[in-house]
LOGU-619411 format. One line per 8 residues: number of its first residue (from 1); their letters; for each residue x, y, z of C-alpha. Coordinates in steps of 0.05 Angstrom, whole numbers, plus 32768, in hexadecimal, padded with zeros to 4 digits. Example, Ala and Ser with C-alpha at 12.3 -4.5 7.8 and 13.67 -1.06 7.14 Angstrom:
1> AS> 80F6 7FA6 809C | 8111 7FEB 808F;
END
This chain:
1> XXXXXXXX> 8000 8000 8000 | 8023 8046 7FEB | 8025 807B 8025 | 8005 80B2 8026 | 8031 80EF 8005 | 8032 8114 804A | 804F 80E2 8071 | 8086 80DB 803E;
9> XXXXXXXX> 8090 8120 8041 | 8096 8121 808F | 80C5 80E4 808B | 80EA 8110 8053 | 80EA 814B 8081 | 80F8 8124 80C2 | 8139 8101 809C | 8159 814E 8081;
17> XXXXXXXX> 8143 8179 80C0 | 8191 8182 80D5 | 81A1 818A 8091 | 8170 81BB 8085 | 818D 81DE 80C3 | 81CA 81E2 80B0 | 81C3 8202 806C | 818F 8237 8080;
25> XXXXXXXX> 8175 8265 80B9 | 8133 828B 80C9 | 8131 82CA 80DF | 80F7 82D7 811C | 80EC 8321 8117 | 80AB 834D 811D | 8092 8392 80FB | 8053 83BD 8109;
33> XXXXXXXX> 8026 839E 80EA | 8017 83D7 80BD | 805C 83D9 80A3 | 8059 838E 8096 | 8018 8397 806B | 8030 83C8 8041 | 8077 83A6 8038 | 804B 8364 8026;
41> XXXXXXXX> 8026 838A 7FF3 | 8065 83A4 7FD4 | 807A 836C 7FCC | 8046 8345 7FB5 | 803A 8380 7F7D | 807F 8379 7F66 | 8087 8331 7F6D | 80BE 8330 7F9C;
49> XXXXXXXX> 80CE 82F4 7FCC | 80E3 830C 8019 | 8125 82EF 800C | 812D 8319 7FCE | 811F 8356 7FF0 | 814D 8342 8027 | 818B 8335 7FF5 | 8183 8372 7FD5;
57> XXXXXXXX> 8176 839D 8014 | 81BA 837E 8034 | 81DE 8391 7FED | 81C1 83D9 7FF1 | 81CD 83DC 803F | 821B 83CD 8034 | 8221 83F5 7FF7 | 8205 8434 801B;
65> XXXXXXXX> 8236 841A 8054 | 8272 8416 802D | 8269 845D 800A | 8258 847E 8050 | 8292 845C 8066 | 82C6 847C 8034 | 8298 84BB 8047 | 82A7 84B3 8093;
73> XXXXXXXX> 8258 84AD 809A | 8239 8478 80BC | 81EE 8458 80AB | 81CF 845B 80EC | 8187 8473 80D5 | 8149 8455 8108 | 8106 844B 80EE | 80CE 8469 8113;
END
């Protein structure tokens, strides 16, 4: 008798866990929620995975780094 697809996937899941581990890692952070809405929509408009916008925000974040760096700046802007 063949097994159900979702208890092969737990078995699948079960087996690679540490793997799985290893290789990646989840940020637990929180927004306002209004802030997290309109970031969602953004993103859902443009088509843009969370981990895309993350890439590309750490690229811009060191760019503006380095060139406030050579500038004797320093990026310490809060949100509010």
């Amino acid at each position: 008798m063949k097994q159900p697809k979702s208890q092969i996937d737990k078995r699948y899941e079960d087996k690679h866990k540490e793997e799985r581990k290893a290789a990646h890692a989840v940020w637990g952070t929180s927004m306002k929620r209004e802030d997290f809405e309109e970031l969602n929509k953004f993103l859902k408009a443009n088509h843009i995975p969370k981990v895309q916008l993350i890439y590309m925000g750490w690229t811009a974040l060191k760019e503006q780094l380095n060139t406030n760096n050579s500038e004797g700046g320093t990026c310490n802007e809060k949100r509010t």
